[in-house]
C-alpha positions as CSV (number, residue, x, y, z in Angstrom):
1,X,57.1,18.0,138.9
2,X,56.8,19.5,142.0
3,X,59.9,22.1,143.2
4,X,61.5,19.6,145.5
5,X,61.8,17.3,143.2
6,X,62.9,19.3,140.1
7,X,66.0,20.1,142.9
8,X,66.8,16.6,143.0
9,X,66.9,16.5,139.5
10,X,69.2,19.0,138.9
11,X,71.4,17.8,141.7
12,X,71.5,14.3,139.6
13,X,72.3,16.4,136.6
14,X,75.1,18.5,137.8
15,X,76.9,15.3,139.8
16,X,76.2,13.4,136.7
17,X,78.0,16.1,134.4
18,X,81.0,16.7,136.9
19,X,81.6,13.0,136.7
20,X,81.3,13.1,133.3
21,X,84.1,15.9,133.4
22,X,86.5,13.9,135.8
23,X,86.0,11.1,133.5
24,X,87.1,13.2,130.1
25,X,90.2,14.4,132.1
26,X,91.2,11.2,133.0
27,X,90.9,10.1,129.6
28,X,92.9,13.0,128.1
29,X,95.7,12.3,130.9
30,X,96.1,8.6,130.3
31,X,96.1,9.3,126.0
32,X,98.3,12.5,126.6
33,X,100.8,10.0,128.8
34,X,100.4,7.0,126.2
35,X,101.4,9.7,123.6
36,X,104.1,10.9,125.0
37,X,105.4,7.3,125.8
38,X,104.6,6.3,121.9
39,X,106.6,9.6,121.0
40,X,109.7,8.5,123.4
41,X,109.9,5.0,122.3
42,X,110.2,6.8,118.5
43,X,112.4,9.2,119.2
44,X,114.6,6.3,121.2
45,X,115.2,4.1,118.0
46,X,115.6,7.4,116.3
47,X,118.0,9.4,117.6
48,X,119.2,7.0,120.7
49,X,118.9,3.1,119.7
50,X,122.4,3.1,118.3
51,X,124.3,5.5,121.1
52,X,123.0,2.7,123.5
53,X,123.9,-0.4,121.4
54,X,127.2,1.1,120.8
55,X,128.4,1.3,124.0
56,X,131.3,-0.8,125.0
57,X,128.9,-2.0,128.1
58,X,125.9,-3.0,126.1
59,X,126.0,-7.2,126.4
60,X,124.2,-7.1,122.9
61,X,127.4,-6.2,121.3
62,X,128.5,-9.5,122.4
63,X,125.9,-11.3,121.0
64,X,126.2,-9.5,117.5
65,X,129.9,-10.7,118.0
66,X,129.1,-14.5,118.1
67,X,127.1,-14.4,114.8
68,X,129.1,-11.7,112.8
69,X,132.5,-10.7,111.7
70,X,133.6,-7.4,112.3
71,X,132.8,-5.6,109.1
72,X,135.7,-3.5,107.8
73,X,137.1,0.1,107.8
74,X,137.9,2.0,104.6
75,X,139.5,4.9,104.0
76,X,137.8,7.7,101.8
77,X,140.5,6.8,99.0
78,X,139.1,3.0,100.0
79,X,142.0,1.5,101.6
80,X,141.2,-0.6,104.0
81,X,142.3,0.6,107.1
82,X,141.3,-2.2,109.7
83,X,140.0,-5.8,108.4
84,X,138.7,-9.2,110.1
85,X,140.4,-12.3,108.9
86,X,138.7,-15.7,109.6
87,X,140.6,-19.1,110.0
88,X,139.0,-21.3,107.9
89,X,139.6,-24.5,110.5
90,X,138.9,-22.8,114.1
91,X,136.8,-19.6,112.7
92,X,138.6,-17.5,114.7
93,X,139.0,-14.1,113.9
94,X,142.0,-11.8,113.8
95,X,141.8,-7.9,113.7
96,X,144.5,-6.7,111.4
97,X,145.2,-3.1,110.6
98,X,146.9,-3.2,107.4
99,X,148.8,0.4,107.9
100,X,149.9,-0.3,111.6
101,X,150.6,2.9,113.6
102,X,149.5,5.7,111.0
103,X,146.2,5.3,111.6
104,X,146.4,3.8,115.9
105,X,144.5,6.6,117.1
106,X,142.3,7.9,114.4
107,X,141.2,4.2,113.5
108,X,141.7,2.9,117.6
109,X,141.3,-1.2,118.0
110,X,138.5,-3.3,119.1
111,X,140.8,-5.7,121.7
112,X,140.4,-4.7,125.2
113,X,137.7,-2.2,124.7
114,X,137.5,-0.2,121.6
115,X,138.8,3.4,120.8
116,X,138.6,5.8,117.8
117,X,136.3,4.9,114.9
118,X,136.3,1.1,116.0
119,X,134.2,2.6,118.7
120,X,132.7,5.5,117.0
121,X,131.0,2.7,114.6
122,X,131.4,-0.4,116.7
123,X,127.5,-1.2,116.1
124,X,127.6,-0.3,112.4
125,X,130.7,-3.0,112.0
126,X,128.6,-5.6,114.2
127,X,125.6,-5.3,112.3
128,X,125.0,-6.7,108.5
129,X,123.0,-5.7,105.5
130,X,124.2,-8.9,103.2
131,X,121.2,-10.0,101.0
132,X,118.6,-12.3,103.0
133,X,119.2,-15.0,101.1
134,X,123.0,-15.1,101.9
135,X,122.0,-14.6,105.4
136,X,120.2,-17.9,105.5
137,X,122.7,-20.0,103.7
138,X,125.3,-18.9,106.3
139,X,122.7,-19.5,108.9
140,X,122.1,-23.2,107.8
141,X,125.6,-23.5,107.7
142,X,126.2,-22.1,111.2
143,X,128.7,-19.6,109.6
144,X,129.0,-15.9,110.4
145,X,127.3,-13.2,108.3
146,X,130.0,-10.4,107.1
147,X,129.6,-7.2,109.1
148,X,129.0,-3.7,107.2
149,X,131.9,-1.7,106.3
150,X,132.1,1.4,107.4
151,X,134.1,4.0,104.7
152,X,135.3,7.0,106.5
153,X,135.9,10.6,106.0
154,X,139.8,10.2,105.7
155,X,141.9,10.5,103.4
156,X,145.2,7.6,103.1
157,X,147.1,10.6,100.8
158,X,146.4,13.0,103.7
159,X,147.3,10.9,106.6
160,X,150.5,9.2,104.9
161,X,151.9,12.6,104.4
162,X,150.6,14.1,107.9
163,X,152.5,11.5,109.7
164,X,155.7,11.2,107.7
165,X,155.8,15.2,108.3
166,X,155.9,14.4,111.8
167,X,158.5,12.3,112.1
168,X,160.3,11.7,115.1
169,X,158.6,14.4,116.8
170,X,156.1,14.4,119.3
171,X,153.0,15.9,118.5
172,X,149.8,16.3,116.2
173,X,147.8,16.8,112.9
174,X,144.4,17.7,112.5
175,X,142.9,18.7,109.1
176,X,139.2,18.7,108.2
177,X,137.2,20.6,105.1
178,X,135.6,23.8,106.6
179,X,132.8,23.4,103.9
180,X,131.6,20.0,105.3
181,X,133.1,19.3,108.6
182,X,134.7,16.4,107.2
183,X,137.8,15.1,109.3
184,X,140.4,14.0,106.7
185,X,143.7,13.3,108.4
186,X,144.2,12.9,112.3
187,X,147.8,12.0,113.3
188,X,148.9,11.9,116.9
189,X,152.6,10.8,118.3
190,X,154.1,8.9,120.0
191,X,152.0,6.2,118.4
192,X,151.7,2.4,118.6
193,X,151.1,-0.5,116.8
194,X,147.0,-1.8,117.0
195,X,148.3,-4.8,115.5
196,X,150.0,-5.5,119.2
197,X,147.2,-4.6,121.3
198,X,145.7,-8.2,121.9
199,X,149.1,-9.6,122.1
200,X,151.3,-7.0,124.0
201,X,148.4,-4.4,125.9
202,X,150.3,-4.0,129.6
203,X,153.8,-2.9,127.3
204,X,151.7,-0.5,125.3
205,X,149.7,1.1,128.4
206,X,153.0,0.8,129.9
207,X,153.1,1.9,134.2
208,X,149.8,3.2,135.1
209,X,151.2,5.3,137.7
210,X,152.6,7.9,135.3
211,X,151.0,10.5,133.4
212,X,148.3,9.4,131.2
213,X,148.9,12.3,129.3
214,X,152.2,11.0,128.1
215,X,150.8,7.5,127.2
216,X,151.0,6.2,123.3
217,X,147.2,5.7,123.8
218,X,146.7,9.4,124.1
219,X,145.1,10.9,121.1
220,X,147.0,14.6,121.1
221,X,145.1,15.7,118.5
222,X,141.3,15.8,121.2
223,X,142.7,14.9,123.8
224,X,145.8,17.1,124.1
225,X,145.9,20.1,126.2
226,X,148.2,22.8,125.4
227,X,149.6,26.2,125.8
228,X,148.2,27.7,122.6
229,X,150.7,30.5,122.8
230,X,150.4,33.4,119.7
231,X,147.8,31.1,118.0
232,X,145.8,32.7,120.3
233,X,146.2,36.3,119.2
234,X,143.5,35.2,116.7
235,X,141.3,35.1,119.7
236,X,142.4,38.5,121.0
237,X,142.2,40.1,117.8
238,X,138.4,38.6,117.7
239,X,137.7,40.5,120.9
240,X,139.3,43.8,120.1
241,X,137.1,44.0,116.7
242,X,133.8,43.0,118.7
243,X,134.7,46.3,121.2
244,X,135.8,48.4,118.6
245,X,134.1,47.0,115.6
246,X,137.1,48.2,113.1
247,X,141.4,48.1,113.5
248,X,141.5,51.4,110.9
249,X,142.9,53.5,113.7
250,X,144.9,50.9,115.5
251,X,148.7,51.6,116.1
252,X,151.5,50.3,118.6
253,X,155.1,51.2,118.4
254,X,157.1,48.1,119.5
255,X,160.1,48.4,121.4
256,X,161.0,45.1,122.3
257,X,159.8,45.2,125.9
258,X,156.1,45.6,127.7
259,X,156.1,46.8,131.2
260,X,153.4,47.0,133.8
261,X,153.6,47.4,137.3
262,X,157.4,45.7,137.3
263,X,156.0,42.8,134.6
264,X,157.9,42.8,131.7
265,X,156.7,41.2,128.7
266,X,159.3,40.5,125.6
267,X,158.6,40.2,122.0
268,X,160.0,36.4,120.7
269,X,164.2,36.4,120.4
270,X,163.9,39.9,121.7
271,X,162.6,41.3,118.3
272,X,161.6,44.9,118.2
273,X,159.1,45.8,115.1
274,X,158.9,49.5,115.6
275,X,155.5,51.3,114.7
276,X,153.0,48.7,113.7
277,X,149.0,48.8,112.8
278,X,147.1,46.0,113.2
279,X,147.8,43.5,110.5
280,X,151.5,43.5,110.2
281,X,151.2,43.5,114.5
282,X,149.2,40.1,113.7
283,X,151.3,39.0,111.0
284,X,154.7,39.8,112.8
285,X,153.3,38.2,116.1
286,X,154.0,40.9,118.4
287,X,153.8,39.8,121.8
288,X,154.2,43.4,123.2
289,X,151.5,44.7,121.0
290,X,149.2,41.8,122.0
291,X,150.2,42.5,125.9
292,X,149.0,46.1,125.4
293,X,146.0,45.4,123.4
294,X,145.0,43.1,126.5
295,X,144.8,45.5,128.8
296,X,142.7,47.6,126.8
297,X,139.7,44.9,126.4
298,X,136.6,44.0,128.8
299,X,137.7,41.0,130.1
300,X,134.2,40.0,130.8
301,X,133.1,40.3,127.4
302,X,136.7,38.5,126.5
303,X,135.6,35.8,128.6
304,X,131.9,35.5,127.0
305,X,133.6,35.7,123.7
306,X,135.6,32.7,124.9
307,X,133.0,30.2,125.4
308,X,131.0,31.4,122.4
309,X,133.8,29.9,120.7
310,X,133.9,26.8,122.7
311,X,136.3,27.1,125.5
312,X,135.5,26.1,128.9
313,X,132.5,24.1,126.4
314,X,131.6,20.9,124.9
315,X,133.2,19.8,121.2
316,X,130.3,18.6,118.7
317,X,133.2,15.8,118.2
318,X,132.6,12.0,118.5
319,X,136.0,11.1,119.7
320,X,137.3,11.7,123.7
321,X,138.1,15.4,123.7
322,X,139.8,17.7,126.7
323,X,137.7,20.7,126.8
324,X,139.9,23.8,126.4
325,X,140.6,26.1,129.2
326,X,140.5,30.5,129.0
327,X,141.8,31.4,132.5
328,X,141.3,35.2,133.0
329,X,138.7,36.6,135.1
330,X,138.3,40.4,136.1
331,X,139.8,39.9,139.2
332,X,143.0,38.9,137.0
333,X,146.5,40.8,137.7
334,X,148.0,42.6,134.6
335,X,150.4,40.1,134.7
336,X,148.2,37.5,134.0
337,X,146.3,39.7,131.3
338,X,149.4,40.4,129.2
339,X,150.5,36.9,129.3
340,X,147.2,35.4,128.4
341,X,146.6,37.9,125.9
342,X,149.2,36.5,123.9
343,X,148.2,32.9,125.0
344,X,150.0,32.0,127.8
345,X,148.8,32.4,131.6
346,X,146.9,29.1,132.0
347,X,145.1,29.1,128.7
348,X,145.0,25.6,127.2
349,X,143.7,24.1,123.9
350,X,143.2,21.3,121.9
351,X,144.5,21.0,118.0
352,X,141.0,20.0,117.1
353,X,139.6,23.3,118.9
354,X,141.9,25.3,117.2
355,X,141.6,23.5,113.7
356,X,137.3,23.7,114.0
357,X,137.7,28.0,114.6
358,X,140.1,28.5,112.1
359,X,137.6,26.3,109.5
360,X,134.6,28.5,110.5
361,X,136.8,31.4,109.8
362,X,137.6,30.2,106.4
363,X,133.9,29.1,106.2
364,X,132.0,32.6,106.8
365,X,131.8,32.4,110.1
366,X,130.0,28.7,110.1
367,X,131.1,25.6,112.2
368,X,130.2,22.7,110.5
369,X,130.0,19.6,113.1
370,X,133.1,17.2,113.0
371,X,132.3,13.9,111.3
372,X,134.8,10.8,110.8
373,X,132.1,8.2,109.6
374,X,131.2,9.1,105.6
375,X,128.9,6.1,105.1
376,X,128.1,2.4,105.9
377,X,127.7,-0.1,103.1
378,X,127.2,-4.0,102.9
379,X,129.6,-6.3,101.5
380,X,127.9,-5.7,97.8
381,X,129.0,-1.6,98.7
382,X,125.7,-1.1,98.4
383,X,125.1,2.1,100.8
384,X,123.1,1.6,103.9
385,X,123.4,4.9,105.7
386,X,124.9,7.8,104.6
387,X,126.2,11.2,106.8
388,X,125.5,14.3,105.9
389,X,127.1,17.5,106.5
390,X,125.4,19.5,109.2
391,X,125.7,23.1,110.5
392,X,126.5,23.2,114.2
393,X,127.0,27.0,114.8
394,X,127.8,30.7,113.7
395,X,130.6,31.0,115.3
396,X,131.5,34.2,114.5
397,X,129.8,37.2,111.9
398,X,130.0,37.2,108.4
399,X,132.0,40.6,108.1
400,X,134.1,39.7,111.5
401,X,135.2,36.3,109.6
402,X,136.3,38.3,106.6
403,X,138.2,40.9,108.7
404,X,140.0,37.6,110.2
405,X,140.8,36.2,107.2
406,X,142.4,39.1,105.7
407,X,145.0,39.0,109.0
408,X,145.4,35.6,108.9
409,X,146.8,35.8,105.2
410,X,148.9,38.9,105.9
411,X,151.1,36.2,108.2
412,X,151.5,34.3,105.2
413,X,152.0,37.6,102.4
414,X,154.6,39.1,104.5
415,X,154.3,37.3,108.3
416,X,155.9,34.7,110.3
417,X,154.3,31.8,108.0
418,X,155.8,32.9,104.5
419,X,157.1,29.6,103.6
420,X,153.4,29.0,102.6
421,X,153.1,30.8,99.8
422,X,152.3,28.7,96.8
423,X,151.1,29.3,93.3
424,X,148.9,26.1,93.9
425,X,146.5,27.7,96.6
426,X,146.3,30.7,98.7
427,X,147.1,30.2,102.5
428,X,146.4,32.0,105.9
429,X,146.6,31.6,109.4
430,X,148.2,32.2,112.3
431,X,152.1,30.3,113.9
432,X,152.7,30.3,117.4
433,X,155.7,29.3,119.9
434,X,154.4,28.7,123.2
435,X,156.3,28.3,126.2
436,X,155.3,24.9,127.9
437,X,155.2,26.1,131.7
438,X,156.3,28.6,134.0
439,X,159.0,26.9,134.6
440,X,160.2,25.4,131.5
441,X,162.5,27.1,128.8
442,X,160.4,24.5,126.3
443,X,158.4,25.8,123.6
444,X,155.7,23.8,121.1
445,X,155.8,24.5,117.8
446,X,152.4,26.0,116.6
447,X,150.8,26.5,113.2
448,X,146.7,26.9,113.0
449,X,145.1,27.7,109.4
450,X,143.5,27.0,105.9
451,X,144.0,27.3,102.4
452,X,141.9,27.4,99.0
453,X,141.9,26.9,95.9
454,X,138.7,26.8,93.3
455,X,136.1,26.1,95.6
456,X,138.2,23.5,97.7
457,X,140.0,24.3,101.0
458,X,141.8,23.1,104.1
459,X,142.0,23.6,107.9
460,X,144.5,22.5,109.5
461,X,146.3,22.6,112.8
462,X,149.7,21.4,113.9
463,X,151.8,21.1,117.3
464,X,155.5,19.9,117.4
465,X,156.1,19.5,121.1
466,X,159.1,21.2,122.7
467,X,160.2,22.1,119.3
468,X,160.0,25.8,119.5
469,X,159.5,28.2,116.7
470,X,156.3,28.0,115.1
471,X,157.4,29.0,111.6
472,X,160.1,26.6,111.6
473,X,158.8,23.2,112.7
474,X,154.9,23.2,112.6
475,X,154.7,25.4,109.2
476,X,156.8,23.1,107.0
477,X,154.3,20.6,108.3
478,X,151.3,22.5,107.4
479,X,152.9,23.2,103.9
480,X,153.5,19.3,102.7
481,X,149.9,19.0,103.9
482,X,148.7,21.5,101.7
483,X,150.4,20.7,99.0
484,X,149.4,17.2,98.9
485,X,145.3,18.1,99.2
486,X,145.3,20.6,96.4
487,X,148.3,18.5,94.3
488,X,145.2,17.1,92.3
């Protein structure tokens, strides 16, 4: 092979091997894109398939509708908390909820859309696990299958007593188990009757033009946004032991009144509680002390604290939520510092914010996510899917939680929140009277904590609109509460 020719061959061999190349890099592309489309369509019936059937605009819903009946809602005590009855001539169904207003907003109803856990599981009640053969004999005799029941996290004991507590009083309950996440009792007012909503829905939504914040259909206990007043010291407090990393040395000497630059800030019914330290300050709620302690912080680190514990941030909740607001900035006036130091300014928050913190305080530290659903089962309770508790953050440290605790039960040993003392379990946490607006004289009525007792505990949170002091309305609340959980 002459030299000329052996070039030719080469050239042959080189355009041969480069198309080889293009041709192995085509491959690799279309197998890496067919891979990633067999990975998406897994991960979609996964972790997606049933966030897209259950939403109230998926047409499928309607088509599980025509073949099943809505499958039941029990209680964690197994009371059944919403039920489908089918007339036996025009197999119609009717959607009753056997305990009425008690359970309208936790529970929500499936006529004209669907709210609370009737939404939260909508897909799970529309689905059914019955035995096959059942199945078919219902088919052949063109009657509907029996939905799943879905058996929730709540407790009937709980919720009974949560909203007899209430009363006539506007307001709301939350109280979940820090160890778990579970949601037990949720009770918001003013209520309404779920039984009505098919029936008597423009009455209930009443004039759209007003505020939709003072609607029945508002659920207070996500969706309410509120001045969290001296429940928010615990947030203050959390700050000040980040900067300073112990209160050993702290000390304020109270005299009633706080003044900066012309601002003067009062302690509650003009109370003056002479030389404090840290805890009795925290247990005695001392706005003046709080006022001066709030000056003293970085309010840029205040503010990154803030949304470490999730204000300004997404709730891992399944229910509509308001996100809570922290308003100060470093370009904030004294003024505004003192105030919201002591939780007022423009602060807001939710109960179920404030009831989530003061369970990861209880709970070293440890968020566990918010979960209403505790497991589906067919109508032979066999289970079909079953929750299980899951970690959603560290809120805070180990050691910072412990520090927190022991201030939190110093308002119960010798604070604003005595009345919860108990032989039956050991309380803590934090009461708060917060002044509505600027230019209201209002106050709610504020109590956020916990209590244990052998390995069991509690968080809880309670507002009493317009009701004033904290220790006198929202505590007593928190106490019936308490002493129904850890009765047994």
């Amino acid at each position: 092979m002459n030299v000329k020719e052996r070039n030719v061959e080469e050239k042959k061999k080189k355009k041969s091997q480069k198309s080889n190349k293009e041709f192995v890099v085509v491959t690799y592309f279309f197998l890496a894109l067919f891979l990633c489309l067999i990975g998406y369509i897994v991960s979609f019936q996964v972790l997606e398939a049933e966030t897209v059937i259950n939403n109230p605009y998926n047409k499928r819903q309607t088509i599980f509708a025509n073949s099943i009946i809505r499958g039941k809602i029990l209680s964690s005590d197994r009371k059944a908390l919403a039920k489908s009855v089918v007339n036996e001539t025009t197999q119609k169904e009717k959607r009753i909820y056997p305990y009425a207003n008690m359970f309208a907003h936790a529970i929500g109803y499936s006529t004209n859309g669907t709210t609370g856990v009737e939404s939260i599981a909508n897909f799970n009640l529309l689905r059914t696990h019955s035995f096959i053969g059942n199945q078919l004999m219902n088919m052949l005799k063109q009657k509907k299958n029996r939905g799943d029941t879905v058996v929730t996290t709540f407790s009937y004991q709980l919720q009974n007593t949560a909203y007899q507590a209430l009363g006539g009083y506007d307001g709301a309950v939350v109280a979940l188990d820090p160890k778990t996440g579970k949601i037990l009792c949720m009770v918001s007012k003013p209520d309404f009757d779920p039984n009505k909503v098919a029936t008597n829905y423009k009455a209930i939504i009443g004039n759209e033009d007003t505020d939709s914040n003072n609607s029945v259909l508002f659920n207070r206990a996500t969706q309410g946004s509120y001045t969290p007043g001296s429940t928010f010291k615990i947030f203050t407090t959390l700050e000040y032991l980040n900067e300073h990393g112990s209160f050993a040395d702290y000390n304020y000497q109270c005299t009633g009144t706080k003044t900066e630059n012309g601002i003067s800030i009062h302690c509650f019914g003009g109370e003056v509680h002479g030389s404090l330290d840290l805890p009795h300050m925290f247990a005695e709620s001392c706005n003046c002390g709080y006022a001066n302690m709030g000056l003293s912080l970085d309010i840029k680190k205040f503010n990154n604290l803030t949304k470490k514990l999730l204000f300004d941030r997404n709730l891992p909740i399944d229910y509509p939520y308001t996100k809570s607001k922290f308003s100060l900035t470093e370009n904030s006036s004294k003024a505004a510092i003192m105030m919201g130091s002591f939780g007022q300014d423009k602060i807001t928050v939710s109960p179920m914010h404030l009831a989530m913190v003061a369970g990861a305080i209880s709970n070293k530290g440890i968020l566990m996510k918010p979960y209403v659903v505790d497991h589906v089962e067919n109508d032979a309770k066999t289970v079909v899917t079953s929750m299980k508790p899951k970690k959603y953050k560290q809120l805070i440290s180990t050691d910072t939680a412990r520090v927190m605790r022991r201030l939190m039960r110093a308002t119960v040993d010798y604070g604003t929140a005595t009345a919860l003392k108990s032989s039956a379990y050991r309380a803590a946490g934090k009461t708060g009277s917060a002044q509505v607006s600027d230019s209201s004289d209002d106050t709610h009525s504020w109590f956020v904590g916990y209590a244990k007792h052998k390995g069991k505990s509690l968080a809880i949170a309670v507002i009493v609109e317009k009701q004033g002091n904290g220790s006198r309305f929202a505590v007593p609340i928190a106490k019936k509460v308490f002493d129904a959980y850890f009765d047994k």
